[in-house]
N, C-alpha and C positions, 0 to 999 in steps of 0.2 A: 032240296039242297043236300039233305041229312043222306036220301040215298045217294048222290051221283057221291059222294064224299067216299061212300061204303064202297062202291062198286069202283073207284080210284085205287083205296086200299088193297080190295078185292084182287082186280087186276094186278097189282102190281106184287101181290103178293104167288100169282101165278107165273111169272116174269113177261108176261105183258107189259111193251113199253108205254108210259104214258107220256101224251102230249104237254103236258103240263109237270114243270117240278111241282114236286110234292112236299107239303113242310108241315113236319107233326110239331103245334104250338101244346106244350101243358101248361096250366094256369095254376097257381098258387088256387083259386078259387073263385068263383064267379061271381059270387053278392059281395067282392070290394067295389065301389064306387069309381076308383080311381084307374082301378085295372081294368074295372069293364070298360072304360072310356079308351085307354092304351088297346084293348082287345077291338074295339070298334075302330080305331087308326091304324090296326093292323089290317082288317080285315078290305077296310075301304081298299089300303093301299095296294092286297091284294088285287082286290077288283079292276082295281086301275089297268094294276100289269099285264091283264089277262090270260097270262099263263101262268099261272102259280093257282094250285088248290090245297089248303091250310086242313088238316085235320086237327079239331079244338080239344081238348079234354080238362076236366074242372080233376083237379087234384083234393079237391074239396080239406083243405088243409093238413092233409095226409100225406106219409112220406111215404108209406110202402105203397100207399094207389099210385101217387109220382111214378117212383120208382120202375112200377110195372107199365103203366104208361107210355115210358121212355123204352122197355123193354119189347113193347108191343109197335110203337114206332119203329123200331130198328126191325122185325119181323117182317115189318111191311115195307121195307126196304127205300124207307123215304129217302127224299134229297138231304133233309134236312132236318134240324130240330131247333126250337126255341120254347125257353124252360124261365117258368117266374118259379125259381125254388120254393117249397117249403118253409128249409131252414136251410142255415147258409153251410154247416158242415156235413148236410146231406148231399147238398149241391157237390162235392168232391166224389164220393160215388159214382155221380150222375156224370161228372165229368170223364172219368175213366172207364164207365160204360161206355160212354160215347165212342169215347177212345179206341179204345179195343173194339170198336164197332165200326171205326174207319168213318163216322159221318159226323159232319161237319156239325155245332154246338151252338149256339146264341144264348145266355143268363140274358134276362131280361129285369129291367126296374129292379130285384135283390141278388144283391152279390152271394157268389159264392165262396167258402172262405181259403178257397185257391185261386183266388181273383188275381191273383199276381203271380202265380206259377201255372195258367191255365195253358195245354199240350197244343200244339198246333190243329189248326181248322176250330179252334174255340177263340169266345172272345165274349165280350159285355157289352152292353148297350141300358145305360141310365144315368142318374144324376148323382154327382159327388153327395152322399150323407151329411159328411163332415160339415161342409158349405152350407148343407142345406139348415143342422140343427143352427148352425153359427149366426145366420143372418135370422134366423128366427129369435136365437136367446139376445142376440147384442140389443132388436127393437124392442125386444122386453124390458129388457134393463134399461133402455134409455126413456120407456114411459113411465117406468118404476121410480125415476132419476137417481139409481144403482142402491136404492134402498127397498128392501120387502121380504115378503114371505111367501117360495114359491110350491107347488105341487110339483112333479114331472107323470104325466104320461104316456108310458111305453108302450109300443107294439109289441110283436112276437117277440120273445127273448132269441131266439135262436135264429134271428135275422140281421144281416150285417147293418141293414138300412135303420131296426128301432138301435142296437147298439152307436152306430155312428153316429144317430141324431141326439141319443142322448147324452156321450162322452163329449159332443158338440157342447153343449149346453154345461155342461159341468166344469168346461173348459174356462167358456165365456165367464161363468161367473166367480173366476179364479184371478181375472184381471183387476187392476187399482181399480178401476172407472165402476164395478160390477159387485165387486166382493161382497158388498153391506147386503144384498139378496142371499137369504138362505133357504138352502132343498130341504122342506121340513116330512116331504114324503116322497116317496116313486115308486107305484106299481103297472104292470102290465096291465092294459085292459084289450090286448088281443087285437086291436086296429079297429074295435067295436064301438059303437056306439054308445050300444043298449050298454053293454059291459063297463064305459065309461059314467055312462051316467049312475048306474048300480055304486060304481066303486066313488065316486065323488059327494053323492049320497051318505054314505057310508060315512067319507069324512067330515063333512058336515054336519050330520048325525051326531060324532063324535068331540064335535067341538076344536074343529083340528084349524088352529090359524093359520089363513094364506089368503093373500092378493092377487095370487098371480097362478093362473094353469099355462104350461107348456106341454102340450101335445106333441107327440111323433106323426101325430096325422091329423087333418081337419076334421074325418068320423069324431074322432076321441073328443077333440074339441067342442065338437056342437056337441055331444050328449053331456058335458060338462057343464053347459050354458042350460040345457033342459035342468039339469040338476039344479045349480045356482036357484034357478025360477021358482023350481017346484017348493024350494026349501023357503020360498017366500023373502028370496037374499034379492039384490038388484044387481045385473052384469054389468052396470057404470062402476060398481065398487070393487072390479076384479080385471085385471090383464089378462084375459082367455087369447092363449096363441096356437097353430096349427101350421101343418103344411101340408099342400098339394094346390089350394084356389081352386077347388071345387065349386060348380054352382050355388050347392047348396052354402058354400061356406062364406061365398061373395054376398049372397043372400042375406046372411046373418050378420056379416059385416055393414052391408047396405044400412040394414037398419040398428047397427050401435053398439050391437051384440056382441060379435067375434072383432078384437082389436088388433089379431095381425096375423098375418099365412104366408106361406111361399110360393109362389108359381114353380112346378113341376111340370114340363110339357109331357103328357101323358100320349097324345097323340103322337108327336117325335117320337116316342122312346117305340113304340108303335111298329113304326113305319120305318125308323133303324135299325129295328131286331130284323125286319124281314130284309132289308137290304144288307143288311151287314149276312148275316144267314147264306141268303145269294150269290155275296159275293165270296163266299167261303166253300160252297157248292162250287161253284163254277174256277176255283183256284185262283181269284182275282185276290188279289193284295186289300188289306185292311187293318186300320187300326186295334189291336187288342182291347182296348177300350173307348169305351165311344158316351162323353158324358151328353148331357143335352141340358138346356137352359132352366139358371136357379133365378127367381128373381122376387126381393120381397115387395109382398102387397100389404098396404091399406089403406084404408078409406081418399085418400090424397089421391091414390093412380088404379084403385080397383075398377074403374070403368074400361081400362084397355084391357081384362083378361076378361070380361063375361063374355061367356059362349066359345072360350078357348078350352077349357076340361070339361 
């Protein structure tokens, strides 16, 4: 597969036409969970189409590997491009390379922070932040019954998605119903795990009160729950909440663990970056942005999302 990909490139780079459009996908990174799941509903969807061949590249959390990337894209004179930014004020670069490159753009799953001034033949495909952090903090608060002590944490700082879930959250417990919840900490733990559980540790170690963890992502989530564990604390004594409804995070919900998440279709967001892409290649009309479904889980309706992320 890896060579007919190269020799697509190849060709096309010689101005060989190819039978197939051609769409240079960058990924924010490969070992997210969430995104590999979106990268595999891309990938099926191309299969589907039959004519469309995806060159993949892991931006491995780096701006200027992105950056070149996208540069090496345009080289190869693709149909098209679809980009899981970095960070979201890198993403405007990337935008105006594009631009000046005359080829058509797709931001996938994290905005860019010209999301609302994005040039023609660009546009987004993923889910409202806002919405997303909202429906996550309001089931906190209403298991909390709007009284507690809570942690926040955040993903990449320089992404529109950890900012908006977490200004979410800050929002919610600004309301009469919510207020008696206080944010006694918030740091980044990079959309990690491992980095989650270290940092959670940490505050536990330290003796730091709270009931209540609010994640930007279900990764952060569960290594909070390992943490809790390991510290010899019990996850009935704590609101651990997340988003995406990851397997692993239904899993942990299944059994008592994780008390609330968002569903994120990861798949959609997928299979709308390559259509939307498509239709912007080909001059067909389309939405500037394109959200895809938020919807909270727990334990009460998590059995209609397994096997959906």
């Amino acid at each position: 597969m890896k060579k007919i990909l190269l020799a697509a490139a190849y060709l096309t780079l010689l101005g060989v036409p190819a039978q197939a459009e051609t769409i240079g996908f960058s990924m924010q990174r490969f070992d997210d969970n969430f995104l590999a799941i979106l990268r595999s509903g891309l990938e099926a969807h191309a299969k589907d189409l039959g004519n469309v061949t995806l060159l993949i590249e892991d931006a491995q959390g780096d701006i200027a590997r992105q950056q070149s990337q996208i540069e090496n894209f345009i080289a190869a004179k693709v149909d098209g491009m679809i980009v899981i930014p970095v960070e979201a004020d890198a993403g405007v670069a990337m935008s105006k390379t594009a631009d000046k490159a005359g080829i058509p753009l797709v931001f996938a799953n994290n905005q860019p922070s010209n999301v609302d001034e994005l040039p023609e033949k660009q546009a987004f495909v993923g889910s409202d932040q806002i919405q997303a952090g909202s429906l996550e903090a309001r089931e906190v608060c209403r298991l909390l019954g709007g009284k507690g002590k809570a942690v926040i944490l955040m993903g990449e700082l320089g992404t529109l998605v950890a900012r908006g879930r977490t200004e979410a959250v800050h929002e919610v417990f600004k309301s009469d119903e919510c207020k008696g919840i206080e944010i006694v900490e918030e740091q980044t733990a990079t959309w990690s795990r491992t980095q989650a559980l270290d940092l959670t540790t940490n505050w536990l170690s330290a003796g730091l009160n709270f009931n209540a963890v609010i994640a930007n992502n279900d990764e952060m989530a569960l290594g909070a729950l390992q943490a809790i564990k390991a510290s010899g604390g019990s996850t009935g004594d704590y609101v651990v909440a997340g988003i995406d409804a990851t397997q692993d995070a239904l899993t942990a919900m299944k059994s008592g663990d994780l008390r609330v998440t968002v569903f994120q279709d990861a798949i959609s967001q997928g299979k709308g970056a390559l259509d939307t892409v498509l239709k912007l290649a080909r001059g067909e009309n389309t939405d500037r942005k394109v959200f895809t479904t938020l919807e909270l889980v727990t334990k009460d309706n998590m059995d209609k999302y397994l096997n959906k992320n």
